[in-house]
N, C-alpha and C positions, 0 to 999 in steps of 0.2 A: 962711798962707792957710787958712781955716776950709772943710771940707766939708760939703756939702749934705748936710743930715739926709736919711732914707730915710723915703721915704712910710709916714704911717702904715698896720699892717696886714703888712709884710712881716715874713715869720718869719726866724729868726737858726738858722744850723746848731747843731747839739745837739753837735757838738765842735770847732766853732772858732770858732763866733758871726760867722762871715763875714752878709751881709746873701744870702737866699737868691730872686734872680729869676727863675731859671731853671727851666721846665717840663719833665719826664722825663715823665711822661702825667697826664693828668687823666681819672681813673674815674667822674667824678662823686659824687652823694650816695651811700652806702652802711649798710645797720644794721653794729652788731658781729657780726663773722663768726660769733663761735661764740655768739651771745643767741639762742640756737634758743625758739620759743613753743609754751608750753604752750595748749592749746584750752582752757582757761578766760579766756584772755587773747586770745583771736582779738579781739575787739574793743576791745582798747587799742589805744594810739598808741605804734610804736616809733619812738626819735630815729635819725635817716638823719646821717648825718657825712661831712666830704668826704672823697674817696678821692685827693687829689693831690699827687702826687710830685712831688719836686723836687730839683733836684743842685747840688752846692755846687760857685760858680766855684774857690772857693778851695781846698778840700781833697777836690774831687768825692766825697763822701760822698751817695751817692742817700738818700733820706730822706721822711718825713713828718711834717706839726706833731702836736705831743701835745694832739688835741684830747680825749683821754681818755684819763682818769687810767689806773696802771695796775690802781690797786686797782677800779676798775669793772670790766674787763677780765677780771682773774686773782685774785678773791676767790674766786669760786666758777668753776669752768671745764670745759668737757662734754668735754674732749681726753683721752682715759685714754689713754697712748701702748701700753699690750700690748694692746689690741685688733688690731692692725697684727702679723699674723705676722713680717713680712720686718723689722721695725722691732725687734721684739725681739732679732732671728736678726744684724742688725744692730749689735744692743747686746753679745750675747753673743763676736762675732767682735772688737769693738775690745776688750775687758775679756783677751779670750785674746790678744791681740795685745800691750795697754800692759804688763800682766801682767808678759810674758816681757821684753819689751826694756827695761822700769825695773827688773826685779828686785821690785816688789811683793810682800807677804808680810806676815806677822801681825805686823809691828812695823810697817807704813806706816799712813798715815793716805789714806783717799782720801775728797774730800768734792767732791758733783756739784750743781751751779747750775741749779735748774728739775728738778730729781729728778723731777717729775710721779709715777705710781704704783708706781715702783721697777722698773720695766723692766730695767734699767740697773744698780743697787748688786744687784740679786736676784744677780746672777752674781758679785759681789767677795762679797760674806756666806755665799755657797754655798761660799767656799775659804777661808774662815774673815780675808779681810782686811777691818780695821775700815772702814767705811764711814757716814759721814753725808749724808743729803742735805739740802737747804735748798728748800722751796717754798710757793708762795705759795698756793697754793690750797687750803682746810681741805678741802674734797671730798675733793680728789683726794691730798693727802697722808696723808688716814685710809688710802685702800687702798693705800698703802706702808709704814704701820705694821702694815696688818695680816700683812704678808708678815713683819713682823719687823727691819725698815729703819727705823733710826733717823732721824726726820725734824724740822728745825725750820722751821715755817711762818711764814715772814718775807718779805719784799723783801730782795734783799742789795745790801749798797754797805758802802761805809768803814766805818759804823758795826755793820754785823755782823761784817764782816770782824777788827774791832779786838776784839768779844766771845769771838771764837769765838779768836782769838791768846791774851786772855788769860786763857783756860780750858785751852789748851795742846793747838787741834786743828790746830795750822798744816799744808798740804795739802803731800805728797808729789807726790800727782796728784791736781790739780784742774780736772774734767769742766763744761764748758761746751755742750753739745749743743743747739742750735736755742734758744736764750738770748741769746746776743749782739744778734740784732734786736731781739729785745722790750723792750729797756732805752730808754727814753726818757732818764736822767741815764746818757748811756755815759762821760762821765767819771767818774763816781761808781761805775761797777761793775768799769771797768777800773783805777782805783785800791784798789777793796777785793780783786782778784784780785793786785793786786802784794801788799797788806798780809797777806793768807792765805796767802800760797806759803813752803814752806820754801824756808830756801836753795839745795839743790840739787835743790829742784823743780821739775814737769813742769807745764806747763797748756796743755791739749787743746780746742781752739774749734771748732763745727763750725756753719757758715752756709751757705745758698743764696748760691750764686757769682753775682751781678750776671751776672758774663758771661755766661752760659748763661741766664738768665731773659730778657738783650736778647737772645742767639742762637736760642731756642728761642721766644721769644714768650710768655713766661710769663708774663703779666701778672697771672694769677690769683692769683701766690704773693702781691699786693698786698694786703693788707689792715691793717684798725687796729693790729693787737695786734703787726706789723712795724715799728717806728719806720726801722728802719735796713736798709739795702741793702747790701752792701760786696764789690769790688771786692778781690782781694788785696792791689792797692796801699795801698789805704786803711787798712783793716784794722791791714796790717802799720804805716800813721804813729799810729792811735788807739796802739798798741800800746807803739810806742816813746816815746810822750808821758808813759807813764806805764811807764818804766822795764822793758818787758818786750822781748824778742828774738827774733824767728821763728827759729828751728833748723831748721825742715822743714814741711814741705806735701803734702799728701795730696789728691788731684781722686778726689771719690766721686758713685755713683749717684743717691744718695738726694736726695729734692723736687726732680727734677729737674735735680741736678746741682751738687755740696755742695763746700764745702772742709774739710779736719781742718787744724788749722794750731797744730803744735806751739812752745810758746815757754816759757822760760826769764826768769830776774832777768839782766839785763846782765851780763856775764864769769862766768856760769855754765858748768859742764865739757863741754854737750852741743856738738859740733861745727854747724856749719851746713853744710846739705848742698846736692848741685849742684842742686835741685829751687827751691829756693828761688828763685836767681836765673832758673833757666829760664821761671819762670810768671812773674816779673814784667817778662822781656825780651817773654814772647806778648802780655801784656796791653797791654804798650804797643806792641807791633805790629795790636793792637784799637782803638790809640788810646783808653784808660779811662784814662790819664794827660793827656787833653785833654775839653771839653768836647763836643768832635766826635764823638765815638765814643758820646753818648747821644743825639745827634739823631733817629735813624730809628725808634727806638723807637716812638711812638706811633700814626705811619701803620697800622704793622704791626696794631697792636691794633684798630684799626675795623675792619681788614678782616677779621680772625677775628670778630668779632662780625656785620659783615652776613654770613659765610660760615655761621657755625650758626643765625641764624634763618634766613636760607633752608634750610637743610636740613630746619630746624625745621619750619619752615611748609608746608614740601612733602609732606612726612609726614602733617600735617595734613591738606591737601588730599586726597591719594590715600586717605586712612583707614586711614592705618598708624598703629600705637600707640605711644608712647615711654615709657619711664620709665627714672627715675635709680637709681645705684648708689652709696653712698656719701653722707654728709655733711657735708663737710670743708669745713672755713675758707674754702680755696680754689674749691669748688664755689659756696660765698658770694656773693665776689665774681663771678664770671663770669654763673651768675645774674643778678644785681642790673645789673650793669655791661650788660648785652643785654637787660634787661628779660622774661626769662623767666620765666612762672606757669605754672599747671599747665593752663591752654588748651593749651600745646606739650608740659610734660613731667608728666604725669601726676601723679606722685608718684615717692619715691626713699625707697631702703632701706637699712639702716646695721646693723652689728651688736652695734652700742654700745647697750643700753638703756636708758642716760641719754637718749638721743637720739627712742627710738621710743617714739607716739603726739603726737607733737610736730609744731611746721611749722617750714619754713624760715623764716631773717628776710628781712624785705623781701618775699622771692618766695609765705611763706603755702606752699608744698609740700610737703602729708605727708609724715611720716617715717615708716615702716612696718620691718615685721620682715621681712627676707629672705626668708623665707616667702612675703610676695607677689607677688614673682616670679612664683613656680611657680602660684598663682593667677590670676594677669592676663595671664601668657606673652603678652608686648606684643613685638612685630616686631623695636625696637632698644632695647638698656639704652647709657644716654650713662653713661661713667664719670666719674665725677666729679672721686676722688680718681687722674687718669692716670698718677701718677708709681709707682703701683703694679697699672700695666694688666696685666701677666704675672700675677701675685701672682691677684687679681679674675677672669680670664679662666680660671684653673685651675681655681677654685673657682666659679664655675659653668659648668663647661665643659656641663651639662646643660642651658643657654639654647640652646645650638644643636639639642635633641632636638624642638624644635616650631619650628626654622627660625628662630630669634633672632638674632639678629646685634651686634655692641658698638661703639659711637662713642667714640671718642677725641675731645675738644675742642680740644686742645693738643700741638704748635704749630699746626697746621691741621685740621679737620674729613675725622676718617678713617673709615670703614664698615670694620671687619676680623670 
């Protein structure tokens, strides 16, 4: 008995080619989050692409089509990850943590996927362990060579994987950090991580947990250069599809609410621990083992969006002032996604100088130096980047000295 072909136009999951019909939210048209415009180019034309997610009946892998390449993307990219104190401070605690519990030291090899500007290896090179990273962006890989951090500026997949084997840099601990989503061929990156790993090696993944982005309403973390969503469960099947073993799990703070998910080569010596099974018993008490359990997701999202333009607008009205803090991906999408310009939010500051004298995409919102704060001292700064509102609120705790106040967007619209 022959099956009815799939309407033309429907996308195919990116790890099991299941036929993909099913809606997790639709953000509409969006620019590339981080194509920040320079003002020589205010009057070009940026291309908008669609923002919709969708979940696979078959292997629920939340997702989006690769309607951009990744080399458009992360050829060149404004994300320098030490700009982010807590992010560094981040980087330094897991390097002293794998450090100790692998035994690492001046005969391991440790090599990191998306190295970006050496965040990350600065702390292995500082204790004399070899360290290579691999990244795609020449920008931002120059200011990890300049720290001294060996970098090759590549995409990785099998065929790096297979280079770098047979030059004899196979990974002791091989660092995957906020990399996992951004792979559009995830089978091609999760088989060049088996072909890289030594035998009795470590590999360390850390992704935004699906569940907390449905529980908290994150819809912001949504953007182009995310291909992929993942769910512990899933995670753990891409994983085992291509030879590798979850040993352990780690639930962290960071973007909102991260996973580290340590794995191994099949019958390797690291035991598997009681952590393991406990997340994936919650999950499916989340129901993320059923297509159920991504239903509600989307309602949730309009109504944070009519919840901050009304706030927006109200502020407006009374002639209170607003402006942004931060420039992040995700302040992007939210943005674009509610349709805010700078009628509602003035303008928004970043400490990144890649970024300042620049506008937002889509939304056109100056990007200015921190500095203008203390110039314009506007009534409420909306943070943009909220997964680091402590971090932000510390460092300018001097907005409250002219009666400033800070919004939170996410998960609901907070004056604190």
């Amino acid at each position: 008995m022959e099956t009815a072909a799939e309407p033309a136009g429907v996308p195919s999951c990116r790890f099991c080619s299941a036929p993909l019909r099913q809606t997790f939210v639709d953000l509409g048209m969006s620019p590339l989050c981080e194509s920040y415009v320079p003002v020589e180019r205010l009057g070009a034309m940026e291309p908008f692409y669609p923002l919709h997610v969708r979940v696979c009946e078959q292997c629920l892998l939340v997702q989006l089509e690769e309607l951009v390449s990744p080399e458009e993307i992360f050829t060149e990219y404004a994300y320098f990850s030490s700009y982010s104190d807590s992010w560094v401070a981040h980087a330094r605690d897991y390097v002293e943590s794998v450090v100790e519990r692998f035994g690492l030291g001046a005969d391991s090899q440790v090599v990191e996927l998306a190295s970006n500007d050496g965040y990350l290896l600065q702390h292995l090179v500082a204790r004399g362990i070899p360290a290579l990273g691999v990244e795609p962006a020449a920008n931002v890989a120059e200011a990890a060579r300049e720290r001294g951090i060996e970098t090759v500026v590549e995409f990785f997949g099998r065929e790096l994987a297979s280079r770098l084997v047979a030059a004899g840099r196979r990974a002791d601990l091989l660092v995957a950090n906020n990399v996992f989503a951004h792979v559009p061929d995830l089978n091609d990156f999760a088989a060049g991580m088996r072909l890289l790993l030594a035998p009795e090696g470590v590999v360390t993944i850390e992704f935004p947990h699906v569940a907390r982005l449905i529980e908290e309403n994150q819809f912001d973390t949504i953007y182009h250069e995310h291909f992929s969503y993942f769910s512990f469960l899933t995670a753990g099947t891409v994983l085992r599809a291509h030879g590798l073993e979850v040993f352990d799990v780690e639930e962290l703070p960071t973007h909102g609410g991260s996973l580290r998910v340590y794995a191994q080569l099949e019958g390797a010596a690291h035991r598997v621990t009681a952590r393991v099974a406990e997340l994936a018993e919650r999950e499916r008490e989340l129901d993320l083992d059923r297509l159920e359990g991504y239903s509600s997701f989307a309602p949730r999202v309009a109504e944070t969006k009519w919840r901050l333009l009304e706030f927006l607008i109200d502020c407006r009205r009374d002639g209170k002032r607003v402006a942004g803090y931060g420039a992040p991906g995700k302040g992007n999408t939210l943005l674009n996604y509610c349709g805010i310009r700078a009628d509602l939010l003035e303008f928004t500051v970043d400490r990144n100088p890649y970024k300042q004298g620049q506008v937002l995409p889509g939304t056109r919102i100056p990007i200015h130096h921190p500095e203008a704060l203390e110039q314009a001292r506007p009534d409420f700064v909306l943070i943009l980047p909220w997964n680091l509102t402590d971090e932000i609120v510390a460092q300018l705790s001097h907005v409250r000295e002219w009666g400033g106040r800070f919004v939170v967007p996410i998960p609901e619209v907070k004056v604190i």
